[in-house]
N, C-alpha and C positions, 0 to 999 in steps of 0.2 A: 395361526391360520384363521380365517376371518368364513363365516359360512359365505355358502356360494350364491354367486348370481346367475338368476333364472334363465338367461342367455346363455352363462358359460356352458350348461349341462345341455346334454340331447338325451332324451329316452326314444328307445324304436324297438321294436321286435323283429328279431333276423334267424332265418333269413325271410327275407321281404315276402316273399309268395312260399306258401306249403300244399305239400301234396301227403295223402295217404289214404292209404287199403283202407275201406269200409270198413267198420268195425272194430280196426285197430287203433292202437295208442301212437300219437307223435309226438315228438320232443321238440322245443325250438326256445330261443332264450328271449329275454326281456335285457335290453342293455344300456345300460347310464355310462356316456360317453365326454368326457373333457373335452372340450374344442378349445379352452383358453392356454395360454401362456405360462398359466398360475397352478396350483397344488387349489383345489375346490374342497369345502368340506359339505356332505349331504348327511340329514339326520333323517334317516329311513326310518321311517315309522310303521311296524307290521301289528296290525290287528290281528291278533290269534292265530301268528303265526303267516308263515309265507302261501301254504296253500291255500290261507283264507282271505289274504291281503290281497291276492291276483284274483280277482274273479274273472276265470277263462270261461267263455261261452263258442258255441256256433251258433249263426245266422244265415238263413234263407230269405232272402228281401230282409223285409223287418220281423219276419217270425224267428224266434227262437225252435232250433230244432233240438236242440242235445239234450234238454231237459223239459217236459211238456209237466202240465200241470203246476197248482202253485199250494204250498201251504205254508202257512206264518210259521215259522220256527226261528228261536231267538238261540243265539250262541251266548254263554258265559264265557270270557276266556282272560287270559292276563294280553296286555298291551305290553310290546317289548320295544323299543326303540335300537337301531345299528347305527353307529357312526361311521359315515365312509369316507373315506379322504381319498382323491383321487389323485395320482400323479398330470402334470399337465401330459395332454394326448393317451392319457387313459381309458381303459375303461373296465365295467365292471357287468361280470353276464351271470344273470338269475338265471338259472335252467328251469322251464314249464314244460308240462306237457299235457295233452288235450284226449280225445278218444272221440273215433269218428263215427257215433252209436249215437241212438236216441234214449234217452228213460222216461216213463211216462210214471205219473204216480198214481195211483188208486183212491177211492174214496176217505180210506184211512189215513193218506198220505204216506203210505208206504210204497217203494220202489216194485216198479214190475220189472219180470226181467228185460234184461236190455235189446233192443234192434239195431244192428248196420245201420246208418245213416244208405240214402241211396247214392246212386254214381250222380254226379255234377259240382258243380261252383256253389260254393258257400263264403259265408266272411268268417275268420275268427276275431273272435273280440277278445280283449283283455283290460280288465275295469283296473284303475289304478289307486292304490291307497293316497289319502290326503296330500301325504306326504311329498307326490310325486305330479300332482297334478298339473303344476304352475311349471311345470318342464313340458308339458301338452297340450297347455294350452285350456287345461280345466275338463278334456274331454279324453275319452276312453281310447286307445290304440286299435286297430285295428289292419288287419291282410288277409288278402285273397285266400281260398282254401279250397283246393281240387281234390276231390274224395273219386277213388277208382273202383 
């Protein structure tokens, strides 16, 4: 099996539009889909793991809201590599989930406690490892997000 061509694979996040209660947690996948004829091979590359390799955000216009404030913190971690072999018409779902809350950090960089996002339209975003890019185009995923 020959690694895969960058057309044969589709990545999206489904379902396409999400809704959720202010302040709670929602679930929704990240999925790498065969379109071709052929058995695909993808060498998924997770940086410190899957929760670290998705970095899910929310967005209001271009402001970030789920996480305010910035401080430099560097992660150690081991680099693991998955091989995934797709059947033709396959596909394969990463389960994410997101929390429609803001956190803001403090002078020390330490978390305050967290707030409900308010009620309206936001985007979620989902930053994609290396690995996965050249299936999006080099750019980060995204869908609408109605918080109630």
């Amino acid at each position: 099996m020959q690694p895969s061509a960058p057309d044969a694979l589709k990545v999206a996040i489904e379902p396409a539009q999400l809704s959720a209660t202010s302040g709670e947690s929602l679930s929704f996948a990240l999925t790498i889909r065969n379109d071709s004829p052929r058995w695909q091979r993808l060498d998924l590359g997770l940086p410190c793991g899957v929760d670290k390799a998705f970095a899910v955000s929310i967005h209001r216009g271009a402001t970030r809201v789920d996480e305010v404030g910035e401080c430099h913190r560097y992660y150690v971690c081991q680099s693991r590599t998955v091989r995934l072999a797709l059947a033709p018409s396959g596909t394969v779902m990463l389960p994410l989930t997101a929390t429609a809350q803001s956190r803001e950090r403090d002078a020390n960089c330490q978390w305050k406690p967290p707030q409900p996002l308010s009620s309206g339209e936001y985007m979620l975003e989902v930053g994609l490892p290396e690995s996965l890019e050249a299936l999006s185009g080099g750019k980060a995923l995204y869908v609408p997000l109605r918080v109630q």
